[in-house]
Each structure stands twice: as structure tokens, then as C-alpha cells.
VMD Tcl script that draws the C-alpha trace (Angstrom):
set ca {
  {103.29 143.61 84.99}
  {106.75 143.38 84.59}
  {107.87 146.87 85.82}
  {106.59 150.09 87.49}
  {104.79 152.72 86.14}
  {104.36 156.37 87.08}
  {100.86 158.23 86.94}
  {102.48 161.13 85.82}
  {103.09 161.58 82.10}
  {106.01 162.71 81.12}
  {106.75 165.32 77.81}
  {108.29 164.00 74.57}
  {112.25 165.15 74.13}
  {112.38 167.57 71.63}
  {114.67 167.27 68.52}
  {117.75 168.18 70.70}
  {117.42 164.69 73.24}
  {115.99 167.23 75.85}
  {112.03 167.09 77.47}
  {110.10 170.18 76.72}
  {107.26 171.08 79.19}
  {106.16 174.64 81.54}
  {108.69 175.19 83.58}
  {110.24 178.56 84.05}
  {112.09 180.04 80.96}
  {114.20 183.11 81.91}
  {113.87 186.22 79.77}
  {117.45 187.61 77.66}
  {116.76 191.30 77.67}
  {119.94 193.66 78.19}
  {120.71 195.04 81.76}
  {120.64 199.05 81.67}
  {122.32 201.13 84.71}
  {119.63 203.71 85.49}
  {120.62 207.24 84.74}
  {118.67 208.39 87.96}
  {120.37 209.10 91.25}
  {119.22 207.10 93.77}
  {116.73 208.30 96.30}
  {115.92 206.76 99.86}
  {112.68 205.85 99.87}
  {110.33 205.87 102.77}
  {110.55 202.61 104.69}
  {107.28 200.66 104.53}
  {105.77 199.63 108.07}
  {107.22 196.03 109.05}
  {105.08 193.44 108.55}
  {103.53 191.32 111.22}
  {105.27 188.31 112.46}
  {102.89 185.62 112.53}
  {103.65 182.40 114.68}
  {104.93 179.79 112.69}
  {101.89 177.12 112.39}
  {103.18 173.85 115.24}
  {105.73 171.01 113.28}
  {103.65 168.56 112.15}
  {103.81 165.58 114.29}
  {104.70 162.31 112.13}
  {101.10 159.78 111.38}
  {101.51 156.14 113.08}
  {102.21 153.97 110.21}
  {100.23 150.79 109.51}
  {102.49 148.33 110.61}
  {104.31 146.24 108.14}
  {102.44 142.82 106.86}
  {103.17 139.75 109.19}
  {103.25 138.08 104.96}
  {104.82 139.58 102.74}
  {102.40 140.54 99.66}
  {102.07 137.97 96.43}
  {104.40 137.74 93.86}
  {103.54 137.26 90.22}
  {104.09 133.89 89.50}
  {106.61 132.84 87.28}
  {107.01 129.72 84.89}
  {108.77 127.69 87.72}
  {106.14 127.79 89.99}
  {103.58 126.81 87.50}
  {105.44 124.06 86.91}
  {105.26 123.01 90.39}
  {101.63 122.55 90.30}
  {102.73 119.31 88.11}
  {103.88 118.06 91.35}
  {102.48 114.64 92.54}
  {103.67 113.90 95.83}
  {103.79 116.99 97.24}
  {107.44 117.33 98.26}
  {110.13 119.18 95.79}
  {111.46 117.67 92.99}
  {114.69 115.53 92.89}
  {116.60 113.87 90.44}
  {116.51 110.30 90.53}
  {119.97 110.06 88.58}
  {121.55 112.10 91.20}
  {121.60 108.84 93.90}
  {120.86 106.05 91.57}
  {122.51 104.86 88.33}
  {119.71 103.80 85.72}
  {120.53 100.37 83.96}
  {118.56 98.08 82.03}
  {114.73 97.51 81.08}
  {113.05 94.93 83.41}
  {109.66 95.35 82.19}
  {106.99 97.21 81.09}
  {103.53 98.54 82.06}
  {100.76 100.16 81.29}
  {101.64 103.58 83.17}
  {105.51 102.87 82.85}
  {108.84 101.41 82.78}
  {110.47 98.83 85.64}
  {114.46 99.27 85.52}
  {117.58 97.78 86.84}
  {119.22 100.66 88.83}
  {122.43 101.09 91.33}
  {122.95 102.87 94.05}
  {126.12 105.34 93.39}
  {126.39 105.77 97.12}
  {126.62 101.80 97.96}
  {126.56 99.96 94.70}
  {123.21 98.31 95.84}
  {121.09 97.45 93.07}
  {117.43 97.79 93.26}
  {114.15 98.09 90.44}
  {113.14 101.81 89.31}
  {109.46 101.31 88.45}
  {109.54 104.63 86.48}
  {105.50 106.38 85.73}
  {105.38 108.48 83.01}
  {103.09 112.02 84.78}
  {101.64 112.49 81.04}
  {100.02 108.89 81.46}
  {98.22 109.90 84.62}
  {95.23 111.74 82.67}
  {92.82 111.86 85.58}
  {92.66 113.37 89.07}
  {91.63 110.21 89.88}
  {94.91 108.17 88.19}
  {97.40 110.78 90.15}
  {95.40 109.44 93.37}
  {95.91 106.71 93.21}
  {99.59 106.83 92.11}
  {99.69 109.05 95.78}
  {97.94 106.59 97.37}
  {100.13 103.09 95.62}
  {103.17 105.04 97.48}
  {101.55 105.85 101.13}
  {100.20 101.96 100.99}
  {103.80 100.30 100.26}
  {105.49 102.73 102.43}
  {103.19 101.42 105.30}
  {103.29 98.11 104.46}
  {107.06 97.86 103.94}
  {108.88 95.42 106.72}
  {106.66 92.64 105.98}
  {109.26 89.47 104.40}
  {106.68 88.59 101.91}
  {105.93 92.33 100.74}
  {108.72 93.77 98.30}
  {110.96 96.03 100.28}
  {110.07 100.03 99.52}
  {113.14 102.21 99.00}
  {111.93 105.55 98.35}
  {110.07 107.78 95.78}
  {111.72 111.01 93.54}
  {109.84 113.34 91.41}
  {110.60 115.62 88.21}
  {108.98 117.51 85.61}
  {107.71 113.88 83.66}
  {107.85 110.93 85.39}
  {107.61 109.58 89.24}
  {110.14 106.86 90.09}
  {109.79 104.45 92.72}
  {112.73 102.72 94.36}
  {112.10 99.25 95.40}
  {113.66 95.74 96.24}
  {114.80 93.69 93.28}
  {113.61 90.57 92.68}
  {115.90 88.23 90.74}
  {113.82 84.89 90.57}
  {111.04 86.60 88.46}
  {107.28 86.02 88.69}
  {106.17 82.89 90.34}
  {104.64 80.73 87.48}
  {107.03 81.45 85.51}
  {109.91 80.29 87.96}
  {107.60 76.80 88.44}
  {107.77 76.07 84.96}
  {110.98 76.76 85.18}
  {111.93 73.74 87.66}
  {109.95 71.60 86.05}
  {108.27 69.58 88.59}
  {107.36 70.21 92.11}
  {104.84 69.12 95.09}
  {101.94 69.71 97.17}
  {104.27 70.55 99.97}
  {106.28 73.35 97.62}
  {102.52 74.47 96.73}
  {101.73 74.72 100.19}
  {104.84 76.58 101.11}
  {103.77 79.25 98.76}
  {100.08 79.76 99.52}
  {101.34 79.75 103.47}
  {103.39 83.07 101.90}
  {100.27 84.23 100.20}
  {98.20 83.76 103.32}
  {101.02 86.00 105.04}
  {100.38 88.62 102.89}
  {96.59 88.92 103.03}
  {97.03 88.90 107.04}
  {99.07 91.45 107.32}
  {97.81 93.71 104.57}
  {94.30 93.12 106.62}
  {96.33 93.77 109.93}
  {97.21 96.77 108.65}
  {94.43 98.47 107.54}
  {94.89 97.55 103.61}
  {92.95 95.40 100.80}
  {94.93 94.63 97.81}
  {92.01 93.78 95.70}
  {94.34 92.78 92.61}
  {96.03 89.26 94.15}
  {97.14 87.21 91.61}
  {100.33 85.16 90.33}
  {101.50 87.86 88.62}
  {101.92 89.93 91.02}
  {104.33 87.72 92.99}
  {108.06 87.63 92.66}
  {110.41 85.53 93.73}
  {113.16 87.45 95.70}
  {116.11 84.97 93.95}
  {116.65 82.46 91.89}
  {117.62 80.02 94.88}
  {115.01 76.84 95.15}
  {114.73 78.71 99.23}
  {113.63 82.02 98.28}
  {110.80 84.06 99.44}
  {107.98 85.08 98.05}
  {107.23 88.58 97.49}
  {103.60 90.69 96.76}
  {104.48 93.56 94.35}
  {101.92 96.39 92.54}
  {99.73 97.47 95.43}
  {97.74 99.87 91.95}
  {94.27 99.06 92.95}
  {94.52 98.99 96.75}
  {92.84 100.91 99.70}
  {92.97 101.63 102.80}
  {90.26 99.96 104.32}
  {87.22 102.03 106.18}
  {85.58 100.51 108.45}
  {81.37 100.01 107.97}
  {82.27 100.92 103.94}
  {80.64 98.61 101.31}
  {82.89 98.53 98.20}
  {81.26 98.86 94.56}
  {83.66 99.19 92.24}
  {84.66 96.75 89.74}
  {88.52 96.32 90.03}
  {90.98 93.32 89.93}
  {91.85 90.59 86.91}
  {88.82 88.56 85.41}
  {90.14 84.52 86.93}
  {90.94 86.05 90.15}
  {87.86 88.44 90.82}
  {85.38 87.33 93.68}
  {81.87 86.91 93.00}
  {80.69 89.74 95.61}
  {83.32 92.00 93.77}
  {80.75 91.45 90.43}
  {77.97 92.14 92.78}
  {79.26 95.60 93.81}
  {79.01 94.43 97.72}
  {82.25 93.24 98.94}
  {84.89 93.93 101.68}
  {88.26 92.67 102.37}
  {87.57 88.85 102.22}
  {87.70 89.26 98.33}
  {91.85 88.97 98.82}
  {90.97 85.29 100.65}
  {89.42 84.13 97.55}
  {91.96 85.50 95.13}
  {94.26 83.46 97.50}
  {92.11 80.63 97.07}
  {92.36 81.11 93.29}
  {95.89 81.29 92.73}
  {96.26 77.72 94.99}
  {93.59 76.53 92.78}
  {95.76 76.84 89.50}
  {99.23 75.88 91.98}
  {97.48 72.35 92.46}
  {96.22 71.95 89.28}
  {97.31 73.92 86.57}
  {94.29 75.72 85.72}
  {92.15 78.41 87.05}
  {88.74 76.65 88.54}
  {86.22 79.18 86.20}
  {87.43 79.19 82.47}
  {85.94 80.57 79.59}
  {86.90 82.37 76.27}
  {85.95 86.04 77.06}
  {85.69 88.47 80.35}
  {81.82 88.33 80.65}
  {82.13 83.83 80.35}
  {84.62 83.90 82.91}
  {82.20 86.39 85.22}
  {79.27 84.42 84.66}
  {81.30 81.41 85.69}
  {82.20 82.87 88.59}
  {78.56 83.81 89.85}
  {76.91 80.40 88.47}
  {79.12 77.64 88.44}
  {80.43 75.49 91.02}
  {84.26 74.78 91.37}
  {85.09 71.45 90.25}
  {87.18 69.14 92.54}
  {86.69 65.59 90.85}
  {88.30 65.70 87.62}
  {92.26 65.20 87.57}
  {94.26 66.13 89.46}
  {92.26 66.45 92.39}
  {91.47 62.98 93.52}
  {94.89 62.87 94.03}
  {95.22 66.22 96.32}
  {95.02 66.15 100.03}
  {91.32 67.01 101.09}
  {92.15 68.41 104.61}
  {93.83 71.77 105.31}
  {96.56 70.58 107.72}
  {98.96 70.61 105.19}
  {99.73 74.33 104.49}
  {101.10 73.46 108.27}
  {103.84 70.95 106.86}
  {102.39 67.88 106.71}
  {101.32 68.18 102.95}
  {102.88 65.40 100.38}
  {106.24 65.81 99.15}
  {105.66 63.42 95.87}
  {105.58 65.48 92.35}
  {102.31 66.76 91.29}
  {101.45 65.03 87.77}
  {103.73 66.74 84.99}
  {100.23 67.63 83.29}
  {99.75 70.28 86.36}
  {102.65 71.81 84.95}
  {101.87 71.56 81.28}
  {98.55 72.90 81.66}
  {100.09 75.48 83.73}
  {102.53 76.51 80.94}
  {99.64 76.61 78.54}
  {97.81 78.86 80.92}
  {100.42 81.59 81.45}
  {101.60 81.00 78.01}
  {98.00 82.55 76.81}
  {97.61 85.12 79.65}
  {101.00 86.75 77.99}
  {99.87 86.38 74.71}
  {96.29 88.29 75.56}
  {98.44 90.98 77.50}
  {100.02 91.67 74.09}
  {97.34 91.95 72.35}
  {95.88 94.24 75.16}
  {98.73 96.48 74.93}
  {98.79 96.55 71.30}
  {95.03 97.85 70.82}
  {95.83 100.59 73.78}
  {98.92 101.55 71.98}
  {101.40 101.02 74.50}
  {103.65 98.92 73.05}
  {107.39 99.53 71.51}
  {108.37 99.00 68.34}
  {110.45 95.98 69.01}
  {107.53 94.36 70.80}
  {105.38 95.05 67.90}
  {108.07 93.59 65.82}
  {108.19 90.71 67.74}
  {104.43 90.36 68.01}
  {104.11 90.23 63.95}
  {106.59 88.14 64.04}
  {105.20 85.84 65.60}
  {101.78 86.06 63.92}
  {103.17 85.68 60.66}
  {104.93 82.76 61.37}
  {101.79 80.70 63.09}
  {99.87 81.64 59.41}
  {101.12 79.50 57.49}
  {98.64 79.91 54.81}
  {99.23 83.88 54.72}
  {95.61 84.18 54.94}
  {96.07 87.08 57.39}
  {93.72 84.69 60.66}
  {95.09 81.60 62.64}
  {92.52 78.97 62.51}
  {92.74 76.74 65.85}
  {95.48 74.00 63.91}
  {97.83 77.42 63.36}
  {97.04 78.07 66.54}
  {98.43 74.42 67.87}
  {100.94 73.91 66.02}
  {102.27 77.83 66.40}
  {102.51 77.54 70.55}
  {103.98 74.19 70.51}
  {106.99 75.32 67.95}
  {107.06 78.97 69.36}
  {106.68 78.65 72.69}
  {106.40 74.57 73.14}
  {103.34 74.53 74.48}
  {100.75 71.44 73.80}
  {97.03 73.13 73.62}
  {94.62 70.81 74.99}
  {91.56 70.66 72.49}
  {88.89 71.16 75.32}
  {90.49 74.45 76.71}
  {90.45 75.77 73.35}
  {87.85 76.36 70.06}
  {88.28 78.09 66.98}
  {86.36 81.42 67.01}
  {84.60 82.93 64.03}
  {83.66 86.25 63.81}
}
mol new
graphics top color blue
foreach p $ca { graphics top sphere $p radius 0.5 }
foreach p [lrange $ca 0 end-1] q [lrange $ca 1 end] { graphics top cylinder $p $q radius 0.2 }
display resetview
């Protein structure tokens, strides 16, 4: 393998370092003068010359390969077959500077990161390759990075930088949002109005055109997976994690399950859906902008489902009598007067619980740090106050209004027993 090798075998060296074989060995025997005087002899009859036989013309050689023949392949190149994106691998540290941790997912890590070359700062969403088990997971990882590449342009879709590649991880280089997600930065101002709501789901409605324009379904629309490019009350709203979306075939009927359980369309459930899922995901997330809670509720996945195929959306209770009823108002003409604080409260309680249930998510898979974990006990062990190792529904109460200062409204929630 690693050399070349001879058909012929050679002799062993004898004990004096030399090889011993049959070639000729001359004889030592004494030279003796002869003691005869020399006599002519009679000269033998030439011999016949014959003609010497023609040179032998030269064979036509094959010509030499157009390719020149395989080489054993080493470690490197077996390496190579690690490679995701099918161009060579670069290191991301050689044109960005790596800062902080932004946040955390279930494939990888979101950082703060600098340009050396301009000082720009943008977010490193970082995938770990050992984390993509399947065929199927590196897919779609290729196909996350062709969809934002084509997409990018769009003011309401995060700006793409670039990709880079090594041995473990895949890094994408993208715009970075400073005003964080966008329920988070509404609780954050503490009050605001239909026409602020209506601002935003014009933003959303952006989106969903032009990812339809362009060929794409995100299938995974949700608050979440907004971001506010600043912290400024004027900035724009920007889709992030394109994960779960295609490229859209036309004539194809979609049957897979995918998206997140309050945001899911009812023909998604039915395994017979197409791109107008993303229009009622939209719908969804103005829904809970309006009135502070998603319009199907219930305590597990398969409630929420069920509520989504059987029950109808409910526009009567508060705050709704006190909504516009006509659509001209995602056009400008919508109210400028606060929405009721209890939008916002109920709001607050609502993402306050989706984090919690991410965390618990991430704990079963295994994905979280220790100082999350830390945190997580933490703050388990401080809402049982009885050290009896459950919260009952009171814990519960009083737990997110001292932790977190959220008020749980007794409808929304019921103690559990298993």
C-alpha cells in the first residue's frame, strides 16, 4: 500500500552484510606455463556470416491517460466527506472575531461576532455537524442556507452575510438584531395600540408575500421568530430561522407535520396543505398582538390540535368588542388609543410560559448548560416552598408573580395531577 514491491525475491545477506545467490564464482587454481613448444595449428574454415536479424522497430505506446490514475486516499480527504456545503473549508475566525453568547438552540449556538476587516458586528448562528445525525438534518441545514441566501434583500427578512465550514460546526453570518424578539420588546414598552399592532402584521404580511413571490413557504411563522432590527420605537421588523422551509413545487400536496403547536394550521394536521398555512400563522400571531392570547388554548400539544380542528375562534369576549372589525386599518387608519393593559399582561403571562416549557423541553433532550440547569433548579426550588419536590397551582402563582412578576389568571391555568 504504502510502497512498491518487486516480484522478484531477493537472497538473504550472509553473515558478512553481503547477498548470496548463483551467480558466477571464479575458480583459484594456479596458472602453469606449458612446457610444450608451441605449434601452429591448422586454421579452422571461417564461419558463415549470417545477416544480422532487422533493428527492431519501437511498439506505438498507449497513449498517456487524459486522468491521471487514483490515488489512495489519505485521512484529509476522508475528512472532506464531512463536508456540508460542498465548498472547502474556511475558518470562520480568520474574517470574523467571535464575541459573546446571544442564544441558544437546539442544533447550536447564536454569537455576537466582528468583522476584523470593517469592525461591523453581526450574529454567528454557529451548528454543531455532530448534531446533524440524519441525511435528512444535513438537508435541510443545505437547504436553510440556499433559502436565506435567495431571500436576502427583502427589509423585513434578516440580512444573510455568508456561510464558513470546518471539521465541527457550520457558521452562518447574518444581520444583528439589537431590539430582540418581538413580544418580548412589547412588554417591554409597556403599552401600545391597534395602529402599532397593525404596523407589525403589515411587516408580517410583507414577509409571507415575498417568501410566496419567491418560490418559498416558511411553514414555522411565529413571534418568535421575529426580531426587531433595534431598540428604536421605528425599527423594522425582521423574519429569522427559515429551519423548516421549502421551496415550493408547484401541483405538490404537503404531508408532513412541521411548525409550533398555537401557530399550526388546521390543513397542516390534516396532512393536505400548501402555502396558505403561512397566512394563518400570520393570522395567529395578530390574534395574540390584539389580545394577548393565542385564539386555541389548551394544556397539552394534542388539546391545542384538537382545538384547532374543532373549535371556533372566539371574537366576543374582551378585548375584542373593542377592536376594529374591518380590515382597512393595517392601511393606517387603525386606532391609535392603548390597547387595555390586560392585552399586555396576558401577553406577558403567555410568553412567560412558552419560555418556561422551552426549558423544560431542552432539559429532557439534554441540551441545556450547566448554568441554565442551575438556573432552572433554581428556580424550581424556590416556587416549592413546601420542599415537597411538585408545585401545586398556588406555588405555581405565587412563584411567576415574585420570579418573573407575572399574575396567572385562574381560567388559563389548573393544577395537574398525575
Amino acid at each position: 500500500m504504502g510502497g512498491c514491491f518487486s516480484k522478484n525475491r531477493y537472497s538473504s545477506p550472509d553473515v558478512n552484510g553481503y547477498r548470496s545467490g548463483t551467480g558466477y564464482q571464479q575458480s583459484h587454481q594456479d596458472y602453469q606455463k606449458p612446457s610444450t613448444q608451441y605449434t601452429p595449428q591448422p586454421q579452422a574454415e571461417p564461419a558463415r556470416h549470417h545477416q544480422p536479424p532487422p533493428p527492431r522497430q519501437p511498439q506505438p505506446q498507449n497513449p498517456a491517460p487524459l486522468r491521471p490514475a487514483p490515488q489512495p486516499q489519505n485521512n484529509f480527504q476522508k475528512l472532506e466527506h464531512n463536508n456540508i456545503l460542498g465548498k472547502p473549508f474556511e475558518d470562520v475566525k480568520s474574517k470574523y472575531t467571535i464575541g459573546k453568547e446571544l442564544g441558544r438552540g437546539q442544533f447550536g449556538v447564536t454569537y455576537l461576532c466582528t468583522e476584523i476587516a470593517t469592525g461591523n458586528q453581526y450574529a454567528c448562528k454557529s451548528i454543531l455537524k455532530r448534531k446533524l445525525v440524519s441525511k435528512n438534518d444535513k438537508e435541510d441545514m443545505k437547504r436553510e442556507v440556499h433559502i436565506m441566501q435567495h431571500l436576502s434583500g427583502q427589509p423585513n427578512i434578516v440580512e444573510f452575510k455568508g456561510t464558513y465550514e470546518d471539521r465541527q460546526s457550520v457558521h452562518l453570518i447574518m444581520e444583528l438584531c439589537r431590539g430582540g424578539e418581538l413580544f418580548d420588546s412589547i412588554i417591554a414598552q409597556g403599552q401600545y395600540s391597534e395602529r402599532a399592532a397593525a404596523d407589525l402584521c403589515r411587516q408580517i404580511v410583507n414577509v409571507v408575500h415575498h417568501c410566496h413571490f419567491m418560490g418559498v413557504m416558511h411553514r414555522d411563522l411565529k413571534p418568535e421568530n421575529f426580531l426587531l432590527s433595534s431598540k428604536d420605537d421605528k425599527a423594522m421588523l425582521k423574519a429569522t430561522d427559515f429551519g423548516l422551509s421549502v421551496f415550493i413545487e408547484e401541483g405538490k400536496v404537503y404531508r408532513d407535520i412541521v411548525g409550533s403547536a398555537y401557530y399550526v394550521a388546521p390543513e397542516v394536521l390534516q396532512r393536505n396543505y400548501g402555502k396558505e398555512i403561512d397566512v394563518w400563522s400570520a393570522g395567529v400571531i395578530l390574534y395574540i398582538l390584539l389580545s394577548g392570547v393565542p385564539p386555541f388554548w389548551a394544556e397539552t400539544e394534542k388539546g391545542i390540535f384538537d382545538a384547532i380542528l374543532k373549535e371556533e375562534v372566539d371574537f366576543d369576549s374582551q378585548p375584542w368588542p373593542s377592536i376594529s372589525h374591518k380590515h382597512p386599518w393595517i392601511k393606517g387608519q387603525a386606532s391609535d388609543k392603548p390597547i387595555d393593559s390586560a392585552v399586555l399582561s396576558r401577553m406577558k403571562q403567555f410568553r412567560a410560559m412558552n419560555k418556561l416549557k422551552k426549558l423544560a423541553l431542552k432539559v429532557i433532550a439534554q441540551s441545556l448548560s450547566e448554568e441554565e440547569i442551575k438556573g432552572l433548579k433554581a428556580m424550581f426550588a424556590n416556587m416549592d416552598t413546601d420542599k415537597s419536590g411538585t408545585i401545586t397551582y398556588e406555588e405555581l402563582k405565587s412563584g411567576f408573580g415574585s420570579e418573573l412578576g407575572v399574575k396567572i389568571v385562574t381560567t388559563n391555568v389548573k393544577e395537574t395531577h398525575g
